[in-house]
TORTI-428589 format. One record per residue (C-alpha): residue number from 1; residue in one letter; x, y, z. Coordinates in pm, 1 decimal, always signed. Layout:
N
<rec nr="NUM" rest="A" px="X" py="Y" pz="Z"/>
...
//
This chain:
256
<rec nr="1" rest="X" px="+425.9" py="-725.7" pz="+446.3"/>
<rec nr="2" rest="X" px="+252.1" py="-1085.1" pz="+491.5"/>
<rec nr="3" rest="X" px="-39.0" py="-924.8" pz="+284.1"/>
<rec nr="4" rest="X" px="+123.3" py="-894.5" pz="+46.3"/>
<rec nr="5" rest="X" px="+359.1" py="-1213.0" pz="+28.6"/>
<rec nr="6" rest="X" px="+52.4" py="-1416.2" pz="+35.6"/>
<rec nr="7" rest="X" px="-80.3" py="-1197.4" pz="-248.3"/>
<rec nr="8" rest="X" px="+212.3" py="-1260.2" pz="-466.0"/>
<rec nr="9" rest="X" px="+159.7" py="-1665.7" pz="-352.8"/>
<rec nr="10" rest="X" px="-214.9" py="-1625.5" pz="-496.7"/>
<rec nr="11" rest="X" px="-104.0" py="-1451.7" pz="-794.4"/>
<rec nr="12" rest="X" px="+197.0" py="-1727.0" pz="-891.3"/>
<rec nr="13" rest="X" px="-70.7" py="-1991.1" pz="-906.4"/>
<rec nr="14" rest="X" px="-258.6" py="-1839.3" pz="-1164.3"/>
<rec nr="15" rest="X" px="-144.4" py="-1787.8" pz="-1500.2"/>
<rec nr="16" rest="X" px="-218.9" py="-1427.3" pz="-1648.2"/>
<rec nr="17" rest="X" px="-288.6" py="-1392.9" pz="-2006.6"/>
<rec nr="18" rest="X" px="-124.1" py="-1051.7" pz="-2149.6"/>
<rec nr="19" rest="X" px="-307.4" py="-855.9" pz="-2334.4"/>
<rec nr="20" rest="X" px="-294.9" py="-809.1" pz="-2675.2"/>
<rec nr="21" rest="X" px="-344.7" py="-420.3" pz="-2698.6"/>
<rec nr="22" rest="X" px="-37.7" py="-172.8" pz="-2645.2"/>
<rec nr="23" rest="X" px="-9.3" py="-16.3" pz="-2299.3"/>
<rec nr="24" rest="X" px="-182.5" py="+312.7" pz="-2228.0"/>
<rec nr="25" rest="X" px="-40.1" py="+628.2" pz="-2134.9"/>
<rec nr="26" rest="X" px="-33.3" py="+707.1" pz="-1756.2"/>
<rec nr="27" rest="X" px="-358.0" py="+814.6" pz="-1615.0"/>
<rec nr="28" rest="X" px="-449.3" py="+1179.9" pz="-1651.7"/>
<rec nr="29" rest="X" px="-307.1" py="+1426.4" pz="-1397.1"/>
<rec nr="30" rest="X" px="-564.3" py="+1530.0" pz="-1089.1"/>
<rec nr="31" rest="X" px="-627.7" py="+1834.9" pz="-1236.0"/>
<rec nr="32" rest="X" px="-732.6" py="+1666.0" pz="-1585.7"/>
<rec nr="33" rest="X" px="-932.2" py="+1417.7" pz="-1443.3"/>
<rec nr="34" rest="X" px="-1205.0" py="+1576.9" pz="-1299.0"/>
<rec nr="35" rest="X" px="-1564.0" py="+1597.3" pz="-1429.2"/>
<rec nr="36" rest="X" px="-1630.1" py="+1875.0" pz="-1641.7"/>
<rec nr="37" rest="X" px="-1707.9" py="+2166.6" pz="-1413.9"/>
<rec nr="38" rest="X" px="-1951.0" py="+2464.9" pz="-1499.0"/>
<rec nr="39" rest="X" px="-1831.7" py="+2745.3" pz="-1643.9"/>
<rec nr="40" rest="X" px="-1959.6" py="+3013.7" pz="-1393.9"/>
<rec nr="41" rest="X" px="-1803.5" py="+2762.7" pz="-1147.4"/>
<rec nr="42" rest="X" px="-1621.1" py="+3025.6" pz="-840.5"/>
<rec nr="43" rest="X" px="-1319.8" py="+2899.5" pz="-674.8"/>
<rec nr="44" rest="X" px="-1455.5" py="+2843.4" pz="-360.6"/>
<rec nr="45" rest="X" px="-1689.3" py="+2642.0" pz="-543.2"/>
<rec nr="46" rest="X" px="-1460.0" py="+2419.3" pz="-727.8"/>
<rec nr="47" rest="X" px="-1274.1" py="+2363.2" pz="-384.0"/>
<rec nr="48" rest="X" px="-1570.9" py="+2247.2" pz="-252.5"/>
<rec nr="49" rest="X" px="-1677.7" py="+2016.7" pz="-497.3"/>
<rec nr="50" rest="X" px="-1324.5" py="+1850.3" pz="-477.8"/>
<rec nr="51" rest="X" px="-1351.7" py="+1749.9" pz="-142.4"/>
<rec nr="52" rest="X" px="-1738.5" py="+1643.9" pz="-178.3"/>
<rec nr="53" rest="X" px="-1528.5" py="+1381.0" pz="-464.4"/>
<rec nr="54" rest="X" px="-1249.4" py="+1276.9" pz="-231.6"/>
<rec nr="55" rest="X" px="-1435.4" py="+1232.0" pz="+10.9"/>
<rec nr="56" rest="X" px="-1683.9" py="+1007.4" pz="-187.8"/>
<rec nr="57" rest="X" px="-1372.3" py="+842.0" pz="-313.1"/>
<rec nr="58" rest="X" px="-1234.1" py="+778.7" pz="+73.4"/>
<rec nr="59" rest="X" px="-1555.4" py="+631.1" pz="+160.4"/>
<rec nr="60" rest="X" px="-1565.3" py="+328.0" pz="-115.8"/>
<rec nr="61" rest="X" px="-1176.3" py="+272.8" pz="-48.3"/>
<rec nr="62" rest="X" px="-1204.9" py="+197.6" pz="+346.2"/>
<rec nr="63" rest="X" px="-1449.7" py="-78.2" pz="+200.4"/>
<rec nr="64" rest="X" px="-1197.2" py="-235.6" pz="-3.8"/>
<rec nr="65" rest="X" px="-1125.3" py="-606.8" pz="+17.0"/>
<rec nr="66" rest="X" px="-915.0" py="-841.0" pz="-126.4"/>
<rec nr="67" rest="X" px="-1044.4" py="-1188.4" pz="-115.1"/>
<rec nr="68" rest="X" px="-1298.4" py="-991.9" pz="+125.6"/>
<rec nr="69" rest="X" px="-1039.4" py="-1019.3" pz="+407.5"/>
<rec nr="70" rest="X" px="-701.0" py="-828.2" pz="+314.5"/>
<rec nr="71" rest="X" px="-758.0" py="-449.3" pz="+369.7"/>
<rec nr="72" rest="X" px="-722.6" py="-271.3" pz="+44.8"/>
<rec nr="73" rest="X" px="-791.2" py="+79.0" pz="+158.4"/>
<rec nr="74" rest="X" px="-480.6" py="+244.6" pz="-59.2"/>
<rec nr="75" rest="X" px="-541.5" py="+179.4" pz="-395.2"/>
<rec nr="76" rest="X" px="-715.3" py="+352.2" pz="-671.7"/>
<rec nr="77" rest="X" px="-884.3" py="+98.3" pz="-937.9"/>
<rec nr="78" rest="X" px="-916.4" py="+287.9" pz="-1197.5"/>
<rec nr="79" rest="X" px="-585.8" py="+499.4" pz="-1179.8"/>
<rec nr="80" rest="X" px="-780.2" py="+798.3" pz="-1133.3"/>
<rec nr="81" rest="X" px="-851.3" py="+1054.9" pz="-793.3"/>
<rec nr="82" rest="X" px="-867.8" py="+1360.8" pz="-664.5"/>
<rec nr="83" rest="X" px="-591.0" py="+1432.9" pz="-443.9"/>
<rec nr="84" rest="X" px="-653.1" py="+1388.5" pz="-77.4"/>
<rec nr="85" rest="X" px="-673.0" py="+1619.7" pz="+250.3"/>
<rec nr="86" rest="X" px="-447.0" py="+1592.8" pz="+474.4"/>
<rec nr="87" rest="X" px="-713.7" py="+1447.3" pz="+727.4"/>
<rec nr="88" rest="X" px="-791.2" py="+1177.6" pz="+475.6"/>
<rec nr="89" rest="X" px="-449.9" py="+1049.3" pz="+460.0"/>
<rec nr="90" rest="X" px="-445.4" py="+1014.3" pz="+792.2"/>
<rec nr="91" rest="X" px="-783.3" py="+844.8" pz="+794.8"/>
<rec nr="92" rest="X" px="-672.6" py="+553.4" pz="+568.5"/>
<rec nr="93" rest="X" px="-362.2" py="+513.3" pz="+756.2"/>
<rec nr="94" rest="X" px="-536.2" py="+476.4" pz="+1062.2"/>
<rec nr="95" rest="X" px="-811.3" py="+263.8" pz="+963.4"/>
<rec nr="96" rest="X" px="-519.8" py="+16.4" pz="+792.7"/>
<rec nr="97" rest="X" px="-273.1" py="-20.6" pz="+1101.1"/>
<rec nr="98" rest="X" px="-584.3" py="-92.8" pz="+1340.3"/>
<rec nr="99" rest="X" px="-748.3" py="-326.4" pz="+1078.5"/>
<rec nr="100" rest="X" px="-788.4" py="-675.0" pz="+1238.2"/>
<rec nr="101" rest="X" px="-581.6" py="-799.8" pz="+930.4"/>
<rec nr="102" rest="X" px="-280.9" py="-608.5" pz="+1072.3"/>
<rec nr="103" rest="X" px="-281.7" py="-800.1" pz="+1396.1"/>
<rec nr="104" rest="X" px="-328.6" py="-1117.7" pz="+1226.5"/>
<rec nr="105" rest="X" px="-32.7" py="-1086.2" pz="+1002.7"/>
<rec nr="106" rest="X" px="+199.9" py="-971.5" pz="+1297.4"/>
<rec nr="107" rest="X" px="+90.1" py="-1260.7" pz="+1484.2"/>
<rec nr="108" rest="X" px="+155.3" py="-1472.0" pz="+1132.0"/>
<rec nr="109" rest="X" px="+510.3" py="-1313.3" pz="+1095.6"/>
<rec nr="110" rest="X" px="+593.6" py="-1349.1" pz="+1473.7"/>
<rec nr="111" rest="X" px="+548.5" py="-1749.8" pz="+1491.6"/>
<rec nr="112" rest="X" px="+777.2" py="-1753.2" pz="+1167.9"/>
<rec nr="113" rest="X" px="+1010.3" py="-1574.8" pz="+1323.5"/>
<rec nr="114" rest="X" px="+1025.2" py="-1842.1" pz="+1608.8"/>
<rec nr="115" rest="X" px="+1050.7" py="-2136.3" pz="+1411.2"/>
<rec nr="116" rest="X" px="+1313.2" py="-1984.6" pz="+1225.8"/>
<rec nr="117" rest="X" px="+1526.5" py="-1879.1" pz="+1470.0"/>
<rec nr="118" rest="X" px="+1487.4" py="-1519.2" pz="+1414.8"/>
<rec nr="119" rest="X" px="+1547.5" py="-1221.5" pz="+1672.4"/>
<rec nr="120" rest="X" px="+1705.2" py="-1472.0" pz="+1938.4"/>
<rec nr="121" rest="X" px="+1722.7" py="-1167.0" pz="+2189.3"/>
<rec nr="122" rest="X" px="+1321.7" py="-1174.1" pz="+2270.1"/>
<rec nr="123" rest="X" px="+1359.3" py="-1548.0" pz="+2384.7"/>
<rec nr="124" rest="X" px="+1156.2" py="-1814.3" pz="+2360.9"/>
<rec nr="125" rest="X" px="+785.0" py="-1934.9" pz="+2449.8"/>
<rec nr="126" rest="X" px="+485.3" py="-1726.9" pz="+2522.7"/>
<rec nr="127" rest="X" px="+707.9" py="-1452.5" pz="+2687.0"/>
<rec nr="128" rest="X" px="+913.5" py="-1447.6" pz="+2326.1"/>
<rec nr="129" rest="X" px="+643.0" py="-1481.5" pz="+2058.9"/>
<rec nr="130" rest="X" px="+436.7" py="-1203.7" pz="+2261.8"/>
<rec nr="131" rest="X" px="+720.6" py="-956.4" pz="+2171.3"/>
<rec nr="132" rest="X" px="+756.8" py="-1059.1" pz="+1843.1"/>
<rec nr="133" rest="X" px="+413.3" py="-993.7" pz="+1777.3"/>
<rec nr="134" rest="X" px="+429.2" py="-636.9" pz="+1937.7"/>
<rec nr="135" rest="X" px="+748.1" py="-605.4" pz="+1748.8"/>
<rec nr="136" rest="X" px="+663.9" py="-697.9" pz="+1417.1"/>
<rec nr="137" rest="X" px="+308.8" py="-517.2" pz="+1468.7"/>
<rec nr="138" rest="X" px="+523.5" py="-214.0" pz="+1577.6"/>
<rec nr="139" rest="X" px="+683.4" py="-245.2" pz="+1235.1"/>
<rec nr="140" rest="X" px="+353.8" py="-238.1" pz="+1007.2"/>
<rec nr="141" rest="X" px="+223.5" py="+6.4" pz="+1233.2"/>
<rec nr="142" rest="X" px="+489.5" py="+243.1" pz="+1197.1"/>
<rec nr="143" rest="X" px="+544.4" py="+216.8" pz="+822.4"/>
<rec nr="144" rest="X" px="+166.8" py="+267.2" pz="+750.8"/>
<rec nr="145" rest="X" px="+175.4" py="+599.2" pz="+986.0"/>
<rec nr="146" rest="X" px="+501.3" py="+767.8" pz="+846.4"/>
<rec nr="147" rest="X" px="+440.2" py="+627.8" pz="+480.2"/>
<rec nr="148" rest="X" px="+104.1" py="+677.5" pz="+439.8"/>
<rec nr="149" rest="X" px="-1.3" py="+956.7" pz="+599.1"/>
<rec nr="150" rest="X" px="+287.2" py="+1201.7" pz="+829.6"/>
<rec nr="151" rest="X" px="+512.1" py="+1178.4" pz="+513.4"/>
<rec nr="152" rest="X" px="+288.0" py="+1250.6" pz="+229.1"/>
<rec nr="153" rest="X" px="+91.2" py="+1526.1" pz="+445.1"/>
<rec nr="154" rest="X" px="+440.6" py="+1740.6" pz="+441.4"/>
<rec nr="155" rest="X" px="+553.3" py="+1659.0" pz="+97.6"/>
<rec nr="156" rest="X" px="+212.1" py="+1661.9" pz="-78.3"/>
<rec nr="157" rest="X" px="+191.0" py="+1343.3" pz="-181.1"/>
<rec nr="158" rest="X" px="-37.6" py="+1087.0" pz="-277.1"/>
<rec nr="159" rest="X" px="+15.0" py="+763.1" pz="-57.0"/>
<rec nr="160" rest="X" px="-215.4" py="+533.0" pz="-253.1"/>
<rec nr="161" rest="X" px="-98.3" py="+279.7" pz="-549.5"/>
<rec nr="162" rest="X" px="-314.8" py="+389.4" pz="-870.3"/>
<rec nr="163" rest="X" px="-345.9" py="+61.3" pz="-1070.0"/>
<rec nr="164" rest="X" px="-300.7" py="+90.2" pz="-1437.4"/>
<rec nr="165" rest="X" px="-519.6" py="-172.3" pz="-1469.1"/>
<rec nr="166" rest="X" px="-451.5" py="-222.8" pz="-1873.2"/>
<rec nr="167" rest="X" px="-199.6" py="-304.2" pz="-2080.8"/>
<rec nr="168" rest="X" px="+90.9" py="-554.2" pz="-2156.5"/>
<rec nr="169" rest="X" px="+193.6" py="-794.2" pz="-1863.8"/>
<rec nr="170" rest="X" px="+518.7" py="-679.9" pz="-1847.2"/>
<rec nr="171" rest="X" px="+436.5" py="-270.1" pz="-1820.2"/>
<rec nr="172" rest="X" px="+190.8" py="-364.9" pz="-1550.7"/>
<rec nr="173" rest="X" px="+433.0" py="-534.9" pz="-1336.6"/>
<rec nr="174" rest="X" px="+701.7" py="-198.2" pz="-1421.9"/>
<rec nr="175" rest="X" px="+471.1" py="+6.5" pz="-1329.0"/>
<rec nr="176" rest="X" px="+354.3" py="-191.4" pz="-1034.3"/>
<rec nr="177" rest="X" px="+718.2" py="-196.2" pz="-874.3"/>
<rec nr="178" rest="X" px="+849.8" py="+119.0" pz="-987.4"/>
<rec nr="179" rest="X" px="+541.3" py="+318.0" pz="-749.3"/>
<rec nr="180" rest="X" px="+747.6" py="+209.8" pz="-461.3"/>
<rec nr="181" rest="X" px="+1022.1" py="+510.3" pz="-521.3"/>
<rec nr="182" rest="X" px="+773.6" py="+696.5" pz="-760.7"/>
<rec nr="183" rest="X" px="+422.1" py="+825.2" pz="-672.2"/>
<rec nr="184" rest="X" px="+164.0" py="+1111.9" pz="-766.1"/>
<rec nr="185" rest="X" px="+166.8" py="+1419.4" pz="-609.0"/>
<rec nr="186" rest="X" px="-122.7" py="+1605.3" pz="-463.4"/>
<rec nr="187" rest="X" px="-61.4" py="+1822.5" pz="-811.6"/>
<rec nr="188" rest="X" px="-155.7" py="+1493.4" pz="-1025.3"/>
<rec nr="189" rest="X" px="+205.6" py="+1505.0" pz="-1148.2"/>
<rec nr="190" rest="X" px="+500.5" py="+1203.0" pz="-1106.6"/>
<rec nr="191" rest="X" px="+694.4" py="+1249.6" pz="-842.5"/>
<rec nr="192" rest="X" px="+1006.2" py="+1061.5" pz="-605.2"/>
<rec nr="193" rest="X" px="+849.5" py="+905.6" pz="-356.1"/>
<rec nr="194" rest="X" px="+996.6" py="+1068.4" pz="-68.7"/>
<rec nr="195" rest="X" px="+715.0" py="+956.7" pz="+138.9"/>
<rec nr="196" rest="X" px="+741.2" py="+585.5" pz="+103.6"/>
<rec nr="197" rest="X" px="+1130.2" py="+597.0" pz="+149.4"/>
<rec nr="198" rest="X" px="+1156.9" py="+837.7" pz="+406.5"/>
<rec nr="199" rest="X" px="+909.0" py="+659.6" pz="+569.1"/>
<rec nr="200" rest="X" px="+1031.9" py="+327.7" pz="+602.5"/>
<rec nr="201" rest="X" px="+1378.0" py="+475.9" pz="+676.8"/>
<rec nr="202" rest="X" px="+1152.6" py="+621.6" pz="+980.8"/>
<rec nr="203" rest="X" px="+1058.8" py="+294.3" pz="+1064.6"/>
<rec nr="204" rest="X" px="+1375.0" py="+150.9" pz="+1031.7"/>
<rec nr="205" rest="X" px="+1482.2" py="+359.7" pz="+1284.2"/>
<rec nr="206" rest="X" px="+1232.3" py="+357.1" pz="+1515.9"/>
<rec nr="207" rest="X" px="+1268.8" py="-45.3" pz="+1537.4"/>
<rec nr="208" rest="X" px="+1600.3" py="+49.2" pz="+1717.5"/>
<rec nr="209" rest="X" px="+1368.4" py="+96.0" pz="+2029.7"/>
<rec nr="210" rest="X" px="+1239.0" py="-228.6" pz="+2109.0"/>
<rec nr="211" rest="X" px="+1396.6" py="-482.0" pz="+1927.5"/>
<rec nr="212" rest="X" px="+1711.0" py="-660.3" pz="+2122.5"/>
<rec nr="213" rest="X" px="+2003.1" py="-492.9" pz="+2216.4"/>
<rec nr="214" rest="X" px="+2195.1" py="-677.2" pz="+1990.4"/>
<rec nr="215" rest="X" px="+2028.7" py="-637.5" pz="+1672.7"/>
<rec nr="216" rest="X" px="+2053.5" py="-239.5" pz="+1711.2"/>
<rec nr="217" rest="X" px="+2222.9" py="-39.5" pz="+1482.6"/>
<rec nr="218" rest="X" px="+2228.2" py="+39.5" pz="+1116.1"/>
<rec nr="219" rest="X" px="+2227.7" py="-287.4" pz="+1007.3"/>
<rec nr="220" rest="X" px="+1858.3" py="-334.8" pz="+1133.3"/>
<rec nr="221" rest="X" px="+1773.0" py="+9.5" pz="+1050.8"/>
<rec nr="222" rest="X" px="+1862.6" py="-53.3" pz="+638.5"/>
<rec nr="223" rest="X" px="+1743.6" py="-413.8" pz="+684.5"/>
<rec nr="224" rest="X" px="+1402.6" py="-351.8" pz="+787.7"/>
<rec nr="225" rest="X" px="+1307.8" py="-62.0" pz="+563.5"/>
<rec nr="226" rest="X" px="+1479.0" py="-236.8" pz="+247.6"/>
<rec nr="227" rest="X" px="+1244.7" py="-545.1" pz="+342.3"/>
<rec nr="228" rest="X" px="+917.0" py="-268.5" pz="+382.9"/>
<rec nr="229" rest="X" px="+988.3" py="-122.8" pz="+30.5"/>
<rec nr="230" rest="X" px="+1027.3" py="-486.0" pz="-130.8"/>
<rec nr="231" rest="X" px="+718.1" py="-593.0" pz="+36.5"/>
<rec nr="232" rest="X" px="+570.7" py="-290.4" pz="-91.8"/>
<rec nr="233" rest="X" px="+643.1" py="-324.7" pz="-418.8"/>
<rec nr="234" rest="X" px="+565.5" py="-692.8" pz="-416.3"/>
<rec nr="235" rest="X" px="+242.4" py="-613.4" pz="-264.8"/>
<rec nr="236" rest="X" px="+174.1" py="-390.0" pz="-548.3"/>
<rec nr="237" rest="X" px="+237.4" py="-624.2" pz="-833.0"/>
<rec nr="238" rest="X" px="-63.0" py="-838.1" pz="-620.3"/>
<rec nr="239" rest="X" px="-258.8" py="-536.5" pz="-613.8"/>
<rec nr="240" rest="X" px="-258.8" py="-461.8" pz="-995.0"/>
<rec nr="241" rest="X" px="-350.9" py="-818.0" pz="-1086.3"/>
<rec nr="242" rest="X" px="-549.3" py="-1002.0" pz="-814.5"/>
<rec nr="243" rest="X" px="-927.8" py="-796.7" pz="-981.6"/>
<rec nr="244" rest="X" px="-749.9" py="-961.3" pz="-1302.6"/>
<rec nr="245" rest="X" px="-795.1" py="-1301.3" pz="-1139.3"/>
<rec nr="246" rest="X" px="-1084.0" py="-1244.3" pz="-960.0"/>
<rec nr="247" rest="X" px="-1279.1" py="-1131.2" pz="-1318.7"/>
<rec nr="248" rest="X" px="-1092.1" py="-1493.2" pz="-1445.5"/>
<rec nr="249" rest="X" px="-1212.8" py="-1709.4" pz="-1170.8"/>
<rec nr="250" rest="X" px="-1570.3" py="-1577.2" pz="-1176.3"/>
<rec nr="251" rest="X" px="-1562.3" py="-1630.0" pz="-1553.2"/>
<rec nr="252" rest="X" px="-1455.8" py="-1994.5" pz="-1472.7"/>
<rec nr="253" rest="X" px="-1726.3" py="-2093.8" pz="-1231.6"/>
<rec nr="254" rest="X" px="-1943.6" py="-1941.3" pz="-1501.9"/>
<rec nr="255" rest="X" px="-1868.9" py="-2146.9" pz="-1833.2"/>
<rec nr="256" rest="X" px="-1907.6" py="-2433.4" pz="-1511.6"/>
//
């Protein structure tokens, strides 16, 4: 994802002191991490108060911003949630793939593409970089659909990166990449993730449709959803650092 490659650029130029304290344990299952409830509390109740908290939750996420322009509606900053409805998943997956950003980075990704020679069947000039665009937008917008939200609303999971936020350098960036094949279910427990494979596999697939005839097959299938997960997990290690950098830079211009 070009979010996330320019992320990872922001993040190399920075150095990031490690912290001195030993990693923490993994945040606290769903079902721990709730506020104490009352005691004559009724199921129906307790149901209801969930969703009043996910939704709250939902609501501060679709405002996240990295660098105020690159959406960051998927991730959890504290490592802590209650699990979603399916109607929120689909929510955040929608309001990412039709995020101006999304268009922008297609656009960004299509002109490379050009330049380097890629995808030779669309041709060249307007004609050519208009279906790379379309192509490469087709590509984020898929993943983002069957990833985020069709996936994880059949398998009960949790689409969203939960940064651990504290910890030694080097467990960070572990657990950073390793949430591309392993996720939280809706049950607050570690799980495969199904969703974010099986979902760029979709993808993968899908791509078949419209990009040139030559470039069909498995090849482009395993190509394309190999390069989603990387960029996934790349864009995760950004994600778990960048409100490192952004507390270091504001700490700068202070002492200025």
């Amino acid at each position: 994802m070009l979010w996330a490659l320019l992320l990872v650029l922001v993040c190399g130029g920075t150095r990031i002191r490690a912290e001195e304290a030993d990693a923490l344990p993994d945040a606290p299952s769903a079902v721990m991490q709730q506020s104490a409830a009352p005691q004559d509390e009724t199921e129906e109740q307790r149901k209801e108060r969930l969703r009043a908290e996910a939704e709250r939750e939902v609501k501060t996420e679709e405002k996240q911003r990295i660098l105020a322009v690159v959406p960051n509606f998927n991730t959890v900053e504290n490592g802590q949630a209650v699990a979603l409805t399916s109607g929120e998943k689909m929510r955040l997956a929608v309001r990412a793939s039709i995020d101006p950003f999304t268009f922008v980075g297609a656009t960004f990704l299509a002109g490379f593409s050009e330049v380097n020679d890629d995808d030779r069947g669309f041709g060249w000039g307007p004609g050519g970089f208009g279906k790379r665009v379309g192509a490469n937008y087709a590509d984020e917008f898929d993943g983002i659909l069957f990833a985020n939200a069709v996936y994880p609303i059949l398998l009960h999971q949790d689409p969203r990166y939960f940064r651990k936020g504290r910890g030694r350098v080097v467990l960070r960036v572990k657990h950073a990449i390793l949430s591309s094949v392993i996720c939280r279910g809706d049950n607050g427990r570690d799980q495969p993730n199904y969703s974010n494979v099986f979902g760029n596999l979709t993808q993968g697939v899908i791509s078949n449709a419209y990009y040139p005839s030559d470039e069909r097959g498995v090849r482009l299938t395993l190509v394309n959803s190999a390069t989603t997960i990387a960029g996934g997990a790349l864009g995760n290690i950004a994600l778990e650092f960048t409100p490192d950098i952004a507390q270091w830079w504001k700490q700068r211009k202070s002492k200025r």
